[in-house]
N, C-alpha and C positions, 0 to 999 in steps of 0.2 A: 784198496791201495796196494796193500803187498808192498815186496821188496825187501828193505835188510830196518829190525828190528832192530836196538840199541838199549842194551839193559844195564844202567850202574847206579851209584849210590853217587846223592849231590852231597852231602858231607866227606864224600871218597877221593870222587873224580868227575868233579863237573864240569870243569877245566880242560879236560883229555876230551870229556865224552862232545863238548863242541865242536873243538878242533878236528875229530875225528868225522863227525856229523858233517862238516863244512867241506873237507875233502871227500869224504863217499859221494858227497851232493856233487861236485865236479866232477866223477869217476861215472858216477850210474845217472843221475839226475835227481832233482830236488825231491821228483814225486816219488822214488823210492827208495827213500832212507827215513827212520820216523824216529825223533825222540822226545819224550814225556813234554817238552814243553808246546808242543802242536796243539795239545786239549783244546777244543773250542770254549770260550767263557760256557758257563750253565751246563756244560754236558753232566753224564753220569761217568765220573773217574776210570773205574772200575770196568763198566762196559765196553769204553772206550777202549782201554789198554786190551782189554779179552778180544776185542775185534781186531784191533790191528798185529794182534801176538797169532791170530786164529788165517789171518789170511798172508801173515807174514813169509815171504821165501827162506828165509836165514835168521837167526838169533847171534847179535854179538855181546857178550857180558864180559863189561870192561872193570876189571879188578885193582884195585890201587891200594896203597897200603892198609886204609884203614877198613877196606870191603870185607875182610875175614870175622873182626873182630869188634866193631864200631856198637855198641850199646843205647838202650832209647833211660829213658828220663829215671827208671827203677835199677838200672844196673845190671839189666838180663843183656844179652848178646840176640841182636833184632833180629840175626841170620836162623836163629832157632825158635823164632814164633811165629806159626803158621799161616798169619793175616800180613807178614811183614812184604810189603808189594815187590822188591827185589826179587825175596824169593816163590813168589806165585810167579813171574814173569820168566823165571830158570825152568822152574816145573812145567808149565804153561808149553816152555820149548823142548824142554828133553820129553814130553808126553807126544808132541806132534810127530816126531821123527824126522825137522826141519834139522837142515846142518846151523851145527852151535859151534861156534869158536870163541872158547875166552881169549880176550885181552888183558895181557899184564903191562901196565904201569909203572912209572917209577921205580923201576926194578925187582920189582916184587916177584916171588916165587911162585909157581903151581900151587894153591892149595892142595892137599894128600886128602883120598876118599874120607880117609880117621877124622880130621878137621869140620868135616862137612856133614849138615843133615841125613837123616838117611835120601830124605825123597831128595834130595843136591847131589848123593853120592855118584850117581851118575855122568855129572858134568866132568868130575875128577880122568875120565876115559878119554877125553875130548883132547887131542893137540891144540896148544896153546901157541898165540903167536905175541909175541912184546913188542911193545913200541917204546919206543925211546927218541927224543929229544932229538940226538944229535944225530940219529939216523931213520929220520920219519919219514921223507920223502923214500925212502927206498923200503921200509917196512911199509907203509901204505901202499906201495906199488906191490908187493907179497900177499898183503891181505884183499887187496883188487883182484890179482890175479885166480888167488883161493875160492874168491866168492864169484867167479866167472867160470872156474871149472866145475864149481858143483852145482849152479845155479843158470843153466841154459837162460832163462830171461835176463837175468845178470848179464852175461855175456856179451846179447843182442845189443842194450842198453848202453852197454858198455861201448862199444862198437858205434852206436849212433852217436853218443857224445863226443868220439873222437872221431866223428866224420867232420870235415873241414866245410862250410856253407859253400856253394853251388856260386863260381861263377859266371857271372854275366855273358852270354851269348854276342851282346849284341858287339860289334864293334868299335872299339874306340878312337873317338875322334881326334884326329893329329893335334900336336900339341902345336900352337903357334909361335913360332920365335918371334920374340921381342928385340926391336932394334937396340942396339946401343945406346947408353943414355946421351953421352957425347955427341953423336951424330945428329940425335933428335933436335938437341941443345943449338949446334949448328945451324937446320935444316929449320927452325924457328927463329932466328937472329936474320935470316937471309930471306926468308918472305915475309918478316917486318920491314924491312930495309928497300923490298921491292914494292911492294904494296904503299911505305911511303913517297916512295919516287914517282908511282903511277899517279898517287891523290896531288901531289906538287903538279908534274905536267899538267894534269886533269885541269886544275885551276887556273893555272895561267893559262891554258890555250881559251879556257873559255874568257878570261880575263879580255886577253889580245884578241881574239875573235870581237867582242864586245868594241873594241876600237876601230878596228878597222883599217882597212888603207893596205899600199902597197908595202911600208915599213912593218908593219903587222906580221905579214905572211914572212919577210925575211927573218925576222923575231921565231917564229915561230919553227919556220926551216932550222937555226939554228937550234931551238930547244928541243925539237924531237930529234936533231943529230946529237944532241950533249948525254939526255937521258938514254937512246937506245948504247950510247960506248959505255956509258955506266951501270948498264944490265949487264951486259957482255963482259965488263972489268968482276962483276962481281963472281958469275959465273967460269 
């Protein structure tokens, strides 16, 4: 899989580390951004995280207030015992020689090397970038831009997600104007009006026809001079 790694503590900042995961995945694409909750049911934990920390391009360890100092059930400080998965995941990336950039949180400061394990003391070297709330769209554009200069596949990726999809060739078929609703309205009242005029003659000529005689035809003379001025009146 590769791509950018995301290392924090869910009692810290699980919160950030989403939000963060959700814009990388718009910035590079979903297949390379990876956070703990990806596990397949039934995997091996452990394995799992060592493979995707092993073929990872970048490590981001996203720090929030309580990442320095958060303790487990006895009162020890979890960041100082060596099975604590945090800190195999830091180790993990300062050993590869992957670029590693902390994220501070909720205003929280740089941890100082003194604060930190020794195998952690490392991290402490690393420029840190903060995100903050009220200016995330533009610190995420910082930390896009950081992970595109040092990660040439970053970049690519980058690049194809902000290519625009491939317009269509073919070309477009005219749009058809539509008449007037008015006119339509009209242009229907006026071949009701003819069409019943035509079925009236219709019937009486056959009518009169049916009688016969020379009174008939004058009948008749007269109705088709009455109906053809009453097309012509309408028109």
């Amino acid at each position: 899989m590769g791509g950018i790694f995301i290392s924090y503590r869910r009692d810290d900042s699980q919160g950030f580390a989403g939000r963060l995961e959700h814009d990388l995945a718009q910035c590079f694409g979903d297949d390379l951004v990876f956070r703990d909750r990806e596990i397949p049911p039934g995997a091996d934990f452990a394995d799992h995280i060592e493979h995707q920390l092993r073929a990872a391009d970048a490590s981001l360890v996203v720090i929030g207030r309580h990442w320095l100092d958060i303790q487990d059930a006895s009162g020890a400080r979890r960041l100082d015992q060596p099975g604590d998965w945090v800190r195999r995941e830091i180790e993990w990336s300062l050993s590869s020689g992957m670029p590693v950039i902390p994220l501070l949180v909720a205003g929280v400061p740089m941890p100082t090397a003194t604060q930190l394990p020794g195998s952690l003391q490392g991290l402490a070297r690393f420029q840190a970038l903060s995100l903050s709330d009220h200016r995330w769209p533009d610190d995420m554009r910082a930390l896009c831009d950081a992970l595109s200069e040092r990660v040439p596949r970053l970049a690519k990726a980058r690049a194809q997600s902000a290519r625009p999809a491939a317009k269509s060739r073919e070309p477009a078929a005219p749009a058809r104007r539509a008449l007037p609703s008015g006119f339509v309205r009209w242009l229907s009242s006026l071949l009701r009006r003819v069409a019943g005029l035509v079925a009236l003659g219709a019937a009486v000529y056959i009518g009169v026809r049916a009688l016969g005689g020379p009174g008939a035809n004058r009948v008749m003379g007269r109705l088709i001079d009455t109906t053809w001025q009453e097309i012509q009146r309408l028109f």
